[in-house]
N, C-alpha and C positions, 0 to 999 in steps of 0.2 A: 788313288789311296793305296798306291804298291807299298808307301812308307809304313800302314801299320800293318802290313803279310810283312816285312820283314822282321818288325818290332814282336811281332809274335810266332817269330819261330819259323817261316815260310822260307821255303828250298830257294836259295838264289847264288849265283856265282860269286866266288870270289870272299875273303873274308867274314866271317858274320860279327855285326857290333855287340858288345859286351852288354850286361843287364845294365849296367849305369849308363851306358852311352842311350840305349833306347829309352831308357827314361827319361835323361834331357833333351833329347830331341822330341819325345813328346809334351811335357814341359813347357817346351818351347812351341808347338803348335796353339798349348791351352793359351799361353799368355799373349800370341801375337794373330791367332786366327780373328778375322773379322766373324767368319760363316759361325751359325750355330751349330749346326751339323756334323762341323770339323773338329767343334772346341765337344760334343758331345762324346763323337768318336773318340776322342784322347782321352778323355776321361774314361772314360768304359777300358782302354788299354788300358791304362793306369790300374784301375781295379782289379785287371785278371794278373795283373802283374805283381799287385798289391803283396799278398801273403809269400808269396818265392823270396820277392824283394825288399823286403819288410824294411830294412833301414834305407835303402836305397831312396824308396818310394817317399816315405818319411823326410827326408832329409831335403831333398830336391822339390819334393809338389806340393809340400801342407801350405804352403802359402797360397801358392796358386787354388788349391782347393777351396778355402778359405774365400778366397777371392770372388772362386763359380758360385760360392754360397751367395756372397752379397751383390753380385752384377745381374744370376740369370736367376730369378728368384720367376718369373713366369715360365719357366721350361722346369717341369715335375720330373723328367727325365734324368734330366742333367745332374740336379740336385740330388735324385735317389743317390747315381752313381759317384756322386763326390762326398756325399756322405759314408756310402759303404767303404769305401778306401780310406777314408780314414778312419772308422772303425778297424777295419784289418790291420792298420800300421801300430794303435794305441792297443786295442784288446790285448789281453796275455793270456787267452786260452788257452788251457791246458793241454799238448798235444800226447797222442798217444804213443808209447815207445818212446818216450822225451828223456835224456836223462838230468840228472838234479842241476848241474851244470846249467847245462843250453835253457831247462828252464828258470833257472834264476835270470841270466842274460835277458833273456826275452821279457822277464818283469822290469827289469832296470830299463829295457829299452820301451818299453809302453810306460812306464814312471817319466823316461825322457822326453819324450813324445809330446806328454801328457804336459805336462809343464810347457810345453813350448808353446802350446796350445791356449791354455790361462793365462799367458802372459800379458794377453788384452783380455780382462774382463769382457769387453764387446763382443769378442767370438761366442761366451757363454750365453750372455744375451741373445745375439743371434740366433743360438742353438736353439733357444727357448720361444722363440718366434717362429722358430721354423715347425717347432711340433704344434703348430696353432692349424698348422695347414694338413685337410681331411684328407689328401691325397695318400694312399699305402704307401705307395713309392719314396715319398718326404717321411713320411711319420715314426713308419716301422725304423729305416737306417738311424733317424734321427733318434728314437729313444733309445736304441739299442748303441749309439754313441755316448750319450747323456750316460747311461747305465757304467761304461769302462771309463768316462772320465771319472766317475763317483767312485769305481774301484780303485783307481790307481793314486788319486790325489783327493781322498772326500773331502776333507776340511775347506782346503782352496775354494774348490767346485759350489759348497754347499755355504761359504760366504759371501760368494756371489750371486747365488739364486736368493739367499737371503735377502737382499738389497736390493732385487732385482723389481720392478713395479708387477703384479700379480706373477712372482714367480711358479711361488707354489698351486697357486691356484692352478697354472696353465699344464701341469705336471698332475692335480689331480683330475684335470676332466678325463686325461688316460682311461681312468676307469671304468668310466661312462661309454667309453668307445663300444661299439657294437661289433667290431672284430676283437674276436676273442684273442688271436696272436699278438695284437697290442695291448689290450686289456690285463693278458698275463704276463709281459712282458712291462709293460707300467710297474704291475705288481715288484719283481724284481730290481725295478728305478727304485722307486719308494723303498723299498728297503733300505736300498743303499742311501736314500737321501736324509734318509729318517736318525743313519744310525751314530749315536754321539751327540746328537744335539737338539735338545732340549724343547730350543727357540721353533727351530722344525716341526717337533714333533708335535707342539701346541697346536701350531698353527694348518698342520693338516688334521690334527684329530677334531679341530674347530670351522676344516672344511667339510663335515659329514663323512667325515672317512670312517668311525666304529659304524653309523649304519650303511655305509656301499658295501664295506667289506663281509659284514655278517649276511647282509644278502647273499653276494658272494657265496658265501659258505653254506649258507640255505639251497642256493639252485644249484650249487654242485656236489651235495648230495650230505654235507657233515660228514661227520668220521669215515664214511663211507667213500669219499669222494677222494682225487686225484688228487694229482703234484699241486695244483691253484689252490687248491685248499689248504696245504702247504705252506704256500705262501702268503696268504693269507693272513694265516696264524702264526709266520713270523713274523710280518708287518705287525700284527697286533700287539706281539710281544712287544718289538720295538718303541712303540707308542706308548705302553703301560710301565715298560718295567722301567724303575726308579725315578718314574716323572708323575710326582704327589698330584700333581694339577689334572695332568691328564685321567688319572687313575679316578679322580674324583668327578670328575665330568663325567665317566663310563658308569659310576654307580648311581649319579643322579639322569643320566638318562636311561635308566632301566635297562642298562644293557645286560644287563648280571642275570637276569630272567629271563635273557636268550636262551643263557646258554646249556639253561638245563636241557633240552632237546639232545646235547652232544653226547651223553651219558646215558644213555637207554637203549641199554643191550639185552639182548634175547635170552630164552634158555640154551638154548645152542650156540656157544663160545667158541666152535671147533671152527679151526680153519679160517685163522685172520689174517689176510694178506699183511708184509710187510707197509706196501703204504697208510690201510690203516691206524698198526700199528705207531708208527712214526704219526699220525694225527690225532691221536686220542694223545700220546705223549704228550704235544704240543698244548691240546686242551688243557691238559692236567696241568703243565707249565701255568698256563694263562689265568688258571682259575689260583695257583698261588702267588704268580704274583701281586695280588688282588689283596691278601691276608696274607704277607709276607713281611718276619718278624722285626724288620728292619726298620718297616713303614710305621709311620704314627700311630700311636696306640688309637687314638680315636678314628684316625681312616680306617684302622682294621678292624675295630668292632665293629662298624657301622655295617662292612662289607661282610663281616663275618654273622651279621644279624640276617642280609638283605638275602645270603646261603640259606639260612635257616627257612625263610619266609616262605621262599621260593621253591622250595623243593630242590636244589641242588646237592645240599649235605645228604639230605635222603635217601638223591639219586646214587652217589658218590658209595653210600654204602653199602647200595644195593652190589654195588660191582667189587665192590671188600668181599662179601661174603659169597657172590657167585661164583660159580663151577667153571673151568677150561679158560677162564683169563689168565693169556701170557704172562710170565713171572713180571718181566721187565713194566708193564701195565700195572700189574698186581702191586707191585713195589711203588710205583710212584701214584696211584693211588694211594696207597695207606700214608704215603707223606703230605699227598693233598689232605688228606680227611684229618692227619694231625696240627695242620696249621692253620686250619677252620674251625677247629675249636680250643687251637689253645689259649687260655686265658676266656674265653667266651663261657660261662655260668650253665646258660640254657640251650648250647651245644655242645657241650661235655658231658650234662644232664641227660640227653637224647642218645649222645653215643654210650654210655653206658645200660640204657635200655635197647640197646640192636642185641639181636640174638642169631647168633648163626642156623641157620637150617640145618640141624643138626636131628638126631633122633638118642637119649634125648637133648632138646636145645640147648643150645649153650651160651653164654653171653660172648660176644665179639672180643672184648678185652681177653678172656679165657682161651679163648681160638687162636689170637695172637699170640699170646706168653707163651701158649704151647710150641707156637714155631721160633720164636725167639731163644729159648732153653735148646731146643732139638740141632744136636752138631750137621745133623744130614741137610739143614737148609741153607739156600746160599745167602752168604752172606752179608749182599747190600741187603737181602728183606729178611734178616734178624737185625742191621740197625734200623731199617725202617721200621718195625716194629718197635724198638726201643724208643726210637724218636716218637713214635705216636705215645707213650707210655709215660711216655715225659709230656710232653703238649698235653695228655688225657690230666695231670697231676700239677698244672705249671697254675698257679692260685685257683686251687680246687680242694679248700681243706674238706668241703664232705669227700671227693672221692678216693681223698688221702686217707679220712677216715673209714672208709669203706676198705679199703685196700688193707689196712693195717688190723683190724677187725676181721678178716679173715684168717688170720695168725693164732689171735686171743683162743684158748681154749677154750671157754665158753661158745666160739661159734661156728667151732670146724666139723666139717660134717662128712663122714668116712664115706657116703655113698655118691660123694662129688668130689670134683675136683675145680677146688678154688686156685684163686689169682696167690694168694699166699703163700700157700702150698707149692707151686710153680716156683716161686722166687724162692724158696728155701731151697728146693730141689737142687736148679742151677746153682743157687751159692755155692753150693758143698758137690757140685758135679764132678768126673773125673776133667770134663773137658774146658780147659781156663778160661775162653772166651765166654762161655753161659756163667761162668764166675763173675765174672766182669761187670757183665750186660746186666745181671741179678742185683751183685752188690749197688752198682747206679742207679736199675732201678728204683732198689729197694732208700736209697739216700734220697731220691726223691719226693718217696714217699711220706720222708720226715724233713722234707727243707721247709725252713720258716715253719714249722708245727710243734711248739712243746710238748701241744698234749699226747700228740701220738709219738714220740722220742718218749713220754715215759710210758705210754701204754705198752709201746715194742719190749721194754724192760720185762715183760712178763710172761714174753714168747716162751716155750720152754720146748728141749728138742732131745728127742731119744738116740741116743748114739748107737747102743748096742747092747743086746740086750743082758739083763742080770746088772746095767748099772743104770744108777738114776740120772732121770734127766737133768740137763745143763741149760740153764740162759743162750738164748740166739746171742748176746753179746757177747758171753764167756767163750762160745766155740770161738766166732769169731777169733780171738784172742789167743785164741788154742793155736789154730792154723797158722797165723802170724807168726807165733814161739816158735813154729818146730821150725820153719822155715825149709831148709833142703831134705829134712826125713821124708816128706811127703813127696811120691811120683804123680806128675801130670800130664795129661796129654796139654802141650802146647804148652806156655811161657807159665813159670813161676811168677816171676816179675808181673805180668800180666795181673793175674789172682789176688796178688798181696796188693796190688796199686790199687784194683779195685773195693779188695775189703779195709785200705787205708782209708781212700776217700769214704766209703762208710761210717767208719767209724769216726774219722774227721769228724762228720756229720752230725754225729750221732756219740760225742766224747765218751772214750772208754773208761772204763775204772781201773784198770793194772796197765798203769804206764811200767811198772818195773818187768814185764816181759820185751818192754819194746828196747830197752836199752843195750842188748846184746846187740841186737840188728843196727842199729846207728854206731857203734863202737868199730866195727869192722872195714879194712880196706879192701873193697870188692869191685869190680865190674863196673861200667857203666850204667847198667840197667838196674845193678843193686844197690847204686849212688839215687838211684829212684829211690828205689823201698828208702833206702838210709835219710833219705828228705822226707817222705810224707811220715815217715815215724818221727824225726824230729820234729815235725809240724805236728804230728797228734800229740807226742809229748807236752809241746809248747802250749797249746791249746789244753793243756790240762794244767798247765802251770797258771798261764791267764785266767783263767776262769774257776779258780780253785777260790772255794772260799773258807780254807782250812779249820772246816768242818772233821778230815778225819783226822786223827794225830799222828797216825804213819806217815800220812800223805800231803800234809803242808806244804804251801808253795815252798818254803827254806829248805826242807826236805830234800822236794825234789827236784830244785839246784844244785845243791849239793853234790844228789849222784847225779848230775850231769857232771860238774866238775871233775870229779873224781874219775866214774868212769869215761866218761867221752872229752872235756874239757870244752869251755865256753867259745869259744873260738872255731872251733871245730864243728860245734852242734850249730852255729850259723851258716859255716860254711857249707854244712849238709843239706841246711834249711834252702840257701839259697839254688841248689842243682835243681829246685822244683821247675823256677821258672826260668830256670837257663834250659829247660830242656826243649829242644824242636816240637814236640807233639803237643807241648804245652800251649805254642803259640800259636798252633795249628786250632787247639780246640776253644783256645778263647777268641776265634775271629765268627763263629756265628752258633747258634743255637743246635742245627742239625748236626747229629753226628755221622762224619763222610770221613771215609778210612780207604788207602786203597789195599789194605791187608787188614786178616785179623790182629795179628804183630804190633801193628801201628795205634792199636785201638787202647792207648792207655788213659788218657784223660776225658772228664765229661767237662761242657761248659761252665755249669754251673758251681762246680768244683774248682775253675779255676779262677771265681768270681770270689771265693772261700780263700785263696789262698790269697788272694793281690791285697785282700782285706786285712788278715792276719799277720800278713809276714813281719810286717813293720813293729806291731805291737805286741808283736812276742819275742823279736830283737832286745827288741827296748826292756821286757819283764826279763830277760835272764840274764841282763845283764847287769842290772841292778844291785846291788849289795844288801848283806843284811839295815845296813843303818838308812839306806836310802830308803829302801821296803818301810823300817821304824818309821824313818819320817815319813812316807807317804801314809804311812798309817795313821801319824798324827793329822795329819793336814786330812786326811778322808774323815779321819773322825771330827776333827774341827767341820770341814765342810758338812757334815752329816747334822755336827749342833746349829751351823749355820742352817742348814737345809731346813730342819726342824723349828730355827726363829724364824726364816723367810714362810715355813708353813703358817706358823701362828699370824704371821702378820698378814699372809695371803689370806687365812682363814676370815681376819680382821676386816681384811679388806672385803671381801666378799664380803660380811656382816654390813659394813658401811657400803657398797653398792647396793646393797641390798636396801637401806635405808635408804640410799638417795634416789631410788628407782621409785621407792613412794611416796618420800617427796617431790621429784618427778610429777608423778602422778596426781598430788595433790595441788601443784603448781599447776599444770596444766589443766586440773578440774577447774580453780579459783579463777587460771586467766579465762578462759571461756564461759564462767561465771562473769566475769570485771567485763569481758567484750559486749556481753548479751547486756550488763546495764549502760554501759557506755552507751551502747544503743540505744537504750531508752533516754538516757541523758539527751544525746545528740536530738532522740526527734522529742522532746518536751522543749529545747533550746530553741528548737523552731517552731514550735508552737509560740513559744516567749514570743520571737520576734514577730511573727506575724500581730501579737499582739500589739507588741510595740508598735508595729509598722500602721495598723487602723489609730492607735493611740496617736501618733502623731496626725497621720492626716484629717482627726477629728481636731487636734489643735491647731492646724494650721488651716482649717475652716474658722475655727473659733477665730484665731490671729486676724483673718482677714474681717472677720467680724466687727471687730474690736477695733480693726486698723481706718474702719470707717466711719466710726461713731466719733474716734479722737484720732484726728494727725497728728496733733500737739506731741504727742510725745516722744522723746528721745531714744537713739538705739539706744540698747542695754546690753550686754553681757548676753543675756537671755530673754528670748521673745518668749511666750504660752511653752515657757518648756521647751526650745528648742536653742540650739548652740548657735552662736553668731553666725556662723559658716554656714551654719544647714539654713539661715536666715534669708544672707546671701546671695546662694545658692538658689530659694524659692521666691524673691524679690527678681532674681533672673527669669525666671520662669514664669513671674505674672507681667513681667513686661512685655518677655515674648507672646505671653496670650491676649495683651491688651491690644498688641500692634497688629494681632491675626485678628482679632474683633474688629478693630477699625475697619481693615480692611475687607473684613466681611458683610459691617453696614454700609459701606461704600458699595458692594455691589449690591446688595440688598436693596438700596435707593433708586439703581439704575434698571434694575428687575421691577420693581414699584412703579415707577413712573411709565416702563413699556406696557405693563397691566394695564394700567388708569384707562393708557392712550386704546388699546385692546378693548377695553369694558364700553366705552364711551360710543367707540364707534359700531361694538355690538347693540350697545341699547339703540344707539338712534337706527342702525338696521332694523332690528324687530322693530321699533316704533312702524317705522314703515309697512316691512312685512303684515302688522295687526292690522293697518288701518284699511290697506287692500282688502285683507280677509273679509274684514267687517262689512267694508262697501259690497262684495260679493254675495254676502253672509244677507245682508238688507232686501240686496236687489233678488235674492231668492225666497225673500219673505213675501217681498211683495208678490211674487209669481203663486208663491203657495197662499196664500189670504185669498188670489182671486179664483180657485179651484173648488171645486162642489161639496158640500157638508158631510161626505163621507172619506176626507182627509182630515177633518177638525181632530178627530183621535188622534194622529198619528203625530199632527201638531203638540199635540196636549203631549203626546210622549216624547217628543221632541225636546221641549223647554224643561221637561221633569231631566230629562238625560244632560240638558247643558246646563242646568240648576246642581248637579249632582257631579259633575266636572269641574264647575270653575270652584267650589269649596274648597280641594287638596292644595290647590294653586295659590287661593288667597292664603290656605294655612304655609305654602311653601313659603313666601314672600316677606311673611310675618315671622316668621323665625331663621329669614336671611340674617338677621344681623347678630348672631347668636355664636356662631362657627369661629373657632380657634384660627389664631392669627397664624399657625405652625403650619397648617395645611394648602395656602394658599400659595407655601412657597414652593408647593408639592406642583402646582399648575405654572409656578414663573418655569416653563421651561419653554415659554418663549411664544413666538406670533405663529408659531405655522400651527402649533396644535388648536388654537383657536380660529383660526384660517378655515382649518378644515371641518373643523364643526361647521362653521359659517357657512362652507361650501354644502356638506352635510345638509343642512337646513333649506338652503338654495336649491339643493336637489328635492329637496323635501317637498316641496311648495310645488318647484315644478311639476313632482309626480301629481297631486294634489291639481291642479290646472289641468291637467292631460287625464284625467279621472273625472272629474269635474265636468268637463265638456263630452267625455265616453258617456256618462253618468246623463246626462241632459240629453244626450241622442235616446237612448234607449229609455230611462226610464229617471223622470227628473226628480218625484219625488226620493227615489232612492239615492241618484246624485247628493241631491241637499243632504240627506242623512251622513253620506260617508264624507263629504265634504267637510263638515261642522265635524265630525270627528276626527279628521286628520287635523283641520287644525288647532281640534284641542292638542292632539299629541304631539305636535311641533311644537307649538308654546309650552307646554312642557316639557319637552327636551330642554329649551330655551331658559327655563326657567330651571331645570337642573344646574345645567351649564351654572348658569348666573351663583346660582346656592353654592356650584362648589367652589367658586371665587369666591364668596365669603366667608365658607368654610374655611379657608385657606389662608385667607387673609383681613379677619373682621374689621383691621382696622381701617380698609379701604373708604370713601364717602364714593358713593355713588348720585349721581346729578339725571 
């Protein structure tokens, strides 16, 4: 094996071969060695050559590697090592000291690689077979291949395991692994497999992946816990965020009630290591994307209920209001807790009763505005507070009215410090951003709410003292006018764009301060102010119901005309939404700025302008005569409006009537069904009657039909129709031909009797006359016995005197019995057979008794004798009776 001491660098004379030349001559070993040992060797060079020689290696062996996968699939060894090489050739780890360059290269070339690779789906497959196998040596190379083909090419890669038979499945038993270095490394796979598709993600969150993973995050300690935990919860992400299906599965398996355990922190906040940190973050991610404002309004209530139930929301605010949590924590909490209850009733309801621990306490909202107004905070968490202040107010007219009720002088109370009081503050602050953040809030607190837009009318605000108070709208209006008199810390622009959108909101009444500021060529940023005044204007034009006489819509066209010119006030109107920050803030709910600077538009406001713009084009542009006519036609539509109401009203009157008629229908049908019902069963009672009423006439008919033949059909027989004549003429023929055929057998049954009775009698004849000879020759014996038997004689003849009477009366009222019963006995010879046999046994016992009876004691013999055979002749005579019964009309001979 001198060949791989050279291939690796070993001292030898002469020349040494280039890193490509020893490549292919090991190459060449892999592809032509018979030995395993030889082809294992090469591979193992291969490997340590692998990273030096990165394209070399690449270029020249993936096939053959390739190859060692599918040939020596029983040697674990071999396989480790042709796996790990071509990990080193496709990976594009990041090297240290790398520059941008050589690291791009190095991506392009694991991107090349990597494709060369996919080119046969089969290697993927392969790949996915090979991680079936518990071996380290296979498993570990193998998923950590899988892992940089998913980096460099995911789509390809993750089409393929899609399609693959139990792809995914074999990629999550990963997790199940009991070494943790694959375990965590699976982790990493799944990431990468998971991310972009959809198809994927279903299908692993429906392998029990939310509960491996939450386990997971259980036994390595929660927020507490290492880099797995980590990842963990970005697989989690991956799975939830913006796949509705999955998100739903996670909330009907009560995964949501995990995860409150992850938010229960101590009184001691000090000292949170960064990976903490970064885990709690990720929590916080996880729990919005859950109630993230994107998602279906019914997925997020449900979720945002299932927070509430749980104790999550709870938990969540317990760490809003606690001590020594890092800002960056601090901040994305207050955005978790604002999108769990925004639009939620009875979670907005809750957070408005959390009190800060404070001395004394204070409401949470109050503890907030305080930092959101204060220039000294930073300021992601003055918009995350704004954000939450929006979410706390986003369809919440009690806490809009709550909010706005803090203003009312009737309800402000000098030895506190309300939510109102806060927002006025910033309004009119030196520092423009709490101008800002104030005015939006404060337009908030009047969107969709007429009634607090006119309750706010009655704010009243002290300027200074020895002058009287002014209207919060008139300052307002004040600050707008002066425009550049007034010094600020941070952007003019800034202040006015906010108390524009305000007042938008919230229509001002002295449009003739705004027209200075729209008149003028200024700046880019004062082409802002110069739109949203034209846009307040215009909103005062539309919505004018030329109520005051100054201020008529014609009015105040006019001075637009004059001073700004109609042309011009569009093109002002339109710089709103040509502007960048515009389109920045209509793309989602939260406000995300990476400056204060930048912080000009709220969302909601630019939902206000996309509404407007069109319709306030259209009103100034209009002319007096058009105005005229739409006046007409409004007022036409208005007398219309008021006949479509009378007729509506009409209507209703006659619904109203036919609803009791209605009713009255539906009383009568249910009345009509309940006699119908009585009809139908009287109808059947009819016919049952009809039905005895014929078959009594067609009794009669036959009656009648016997007394006279003579006469001719008719039309009608006893009242019945030809056909049902017919009909019953079929019917007695068939019953005459069952008759006949029934005295046919009846004959043959009769005549087997006769032969039966005949040969019974002449039996018993017999049977008697033995007895009798027996009966004799026993008299004779007892006549010649001594005078103190004579008794017993004498009670002898009284007992056979007393015997044969029932017999002569049986005999004498043989012929008496119903002809119907005898048919009851034609069941033929054996049952008289066996009588007969019966009888035969009878006599015998009688004989065997007889002769016992004569050994031991003869006059008791005679006695039982003479009464056995009365009781046989009585059987005999039974028998006989119930032939006659049966059949009286038999003669007996």
């Amino acid at each position: 094996m001198n060949f791989f001491g050279f291939g690796m660098g070993g001292k030898v004379p002469g020349p040494q071969p280039s890193g490509a030349e020893t490549i292919q001559k090991l190459c060449d070993r892999v592809a032509s060695s018979t030995l395993l040992d030889d082809r294992r060797d090469a591979v193992r060079a291969l490997k340590s050559l692998s990273k030096k020689y990165r394209m070399e290696v690449g270029t020249q062996a993936m096939d053959h590697l390739i190859n060692i996968l599918q040939t020596d699939r029983s040697d674990s060894e071999i396989l480790g090592y042709a796996l790990d090489t071509l990990y080193n050739i496709i990976c594009n780890d990041e090297e240290e000291e790398q520059d941008e360059n050589a690291q791009k290269q190095a991506d392009d070339l694991g991107a090349q690689f990597t494709d060369k690779f996919i080119e046969d789906p089969e290697h993927v497959t392969l790949l996915l077979t090979l991680l079936e196998e518990f071996d380290f040596h296979v498993r570990w190379p193998g998923v950590k291949l899988l892992t940089a083909l998913l980096k460099n090419q995911g789509p390809q890669v993750q089409g393929v395991i899609l399609v693959s038979p139990m792809g995914v499945s074999r990629l999550m038993d990963l997790l199940a692994d009991s070494r943790e270095v694959i375990r965590n490394d699976g982790l990493l796979l799944l990431q990468q497999l998971t991310k972009g598709n959809a198809a994927i993600q279903k299908i692993v969150a429906f392998e029990s992946a939310f509960e491996r993973l939450l386990d997971i995050i259980t036994e390595e300690g929660s927020s507490d816990g290492g880099i797995v935990v980590e990842d963990c919860l970005l697989l989690l992400l991956n799975l939830l965020k913006n796949n509705s299906s999955n998100q739903n599965f996670f909330k009907e398996g009560s995964y949501i009630q995990r995860m409150k355990p992850w938010f229960e922190v101590g009184d001691d906040n000090s000292g949170w290591s960064a990976q903490k940190v970064t885990n709690l973050h990720l929590m916080l991610q996880l729990v919005r994307v859950m109630v993230s404002p994107v998602n279906s309004p019914g997925a997020t209530a449900s979720c945002q209920k299932s927070m509430y139930q749980c104790g999550l929301l709870q938990q969540l605010c317990t760490i809003l209001m606690a001590t020594g949590v890092p800002a960056d924590i601090l901040t994305e909490t207050i955005n978790t807790v604002s999108e769990v209850i925004r639009g939620s009733q009875v979670n907005q309801d809750y957070f408005a009763s959390v009190n800060a621990p404070s001395n004394p306490p204070r409401p949470a909202i109050v503890v907030l505005l305080m930092s959101m107004v204060n220039e000294r905070q930073p300021f992601v968490l003055r918009c995350a507070v704004l954000y939450c202040f929006q979410c706390f107010l986003y369809k919440n007219e009690k806490g809009q009215g709550e909010i706005v009720a803090t203003l009312l002088p009737s309800t402000i109370d000098a030895n506190s410090i309300s939510a109102g009081q806060l927002l006025c503050g910033g309004l009119f602050s030196a520092d423009s951003l709490s101008n800002w953040c104030a005015a939006v809030a404060l337009a908030h607190a009047l969107q969709d709410n007429l009634t607090q837009k006119e309750q706010l009318l009655r704010v009243q605000l002290a300027t200074s003292l020895g002058k009287p108070p002014v209207s919060l709208l008139q300052q307002c209006t004040n600050i707008l006018s002066q425009g550049d008199k007034i010094t600020r810390r941070g952007s003019k622009v800034q202040t006015r764009v906010g108390l524009l959108m305000l007042l938008c909101t919230w229509i001002s009444n002295c449009p003739i301060a705004l027209t200075a500021q729209i008149s003028e060529n200024l700046g880019e940023d004062e082409r802002l102010v110069q739109g949203l005044c034209a846009l307040l204007l215009g909103i005062c034009i539309y919505y004018n119901d030329n109520s005051l006489e100054n201020y008529t819509k014609e009015k105040l066209k006019q001075l637009i005309e004059k001073r700004i010119g109609k042309e011009n006030f569009v093109e002002k109107l339109g710089f709103i939404t040509k502007h960048e920050l515009y389109s920045r803030a209509a793309q989602k709910p939260q406000p995300v700025f990476p400056s204060p600077e930048q912080m000009l538009f709220d969302h909601e406001f630019t939902k206000l302008v996309k509404e407007l713009e069109g319709v306030i084009t259209k009103a100034v542009h209009k002319s007096s005569e058009e105005e005229k006519k739409e006046e007409e036609v409004k007022k036409t539509l208005e007398q219309h409006d008021n006949i479509v109401t009378q007729y509506k009203e009409l209507i209703r009157e006659q619904d109203a009537q036919i609803q009791e008629l209605k009713e009255q229908v539906s009383s009568m049908t249910s009345q009509n069904e309940q006699m119908q019902a009585t009809v139908a069963q009287q109808l059947s009672q009819i016919q049952q009657h009809k039905d005895q009423y014929n078959i009594l006439k067609l009794k009669l008919g036959k009656e009648n039909q016997s007394q006279s033949n003579s006469q001719g059909d008719a039309s009608q027989v006893n009242g019945l129709q030809t056909e049902e004549l017919t009909q019953l003429r079929e019917e007695v023929e068939e019953l005459r031909q069952q008759h006949t055929l029934l005295q046919t057998q009846l004959s043959d049954k009769d005549s087997l009797i006769n032969t039966l009775v005949s040969f019974l009698w002449v039996f018993c004849g017999s049977l008697l006359s033995c007895v009798l000879q027996e009966l004799e020759a026993l008299r004779t014996q007892v006549q010649s016995q001594s005078a103190e038997i004579s008794q017993l004689k004498t009670e002898k003849q009284e007992l056979l005197r007393r015997a044969e009477a029932p017999v002569n009366g049986i005999i004498a009222n043989m012929t008496f019995y119903s002809k119907n019963e005898v048919r009851s006995l034609s069941g033929g010879r054996t049952d008289l057979e066996q009588q007969l046999a019966s009888a035969t046994s009878t006599v015998a016992i009688l004989q065997t008794e007889k002769t016992k009876l004569q050994t031991e004691n003869w006059f008791i013999w005679y006695l039982a004798c003479y009464m056995y055979a009365f009781l046989s002749f009585r059987m005999l005579f039974n028998t006989i009776s119930s032939l006659v019964i049966l059949r009286p009309d038999l003669q007996f001979t």
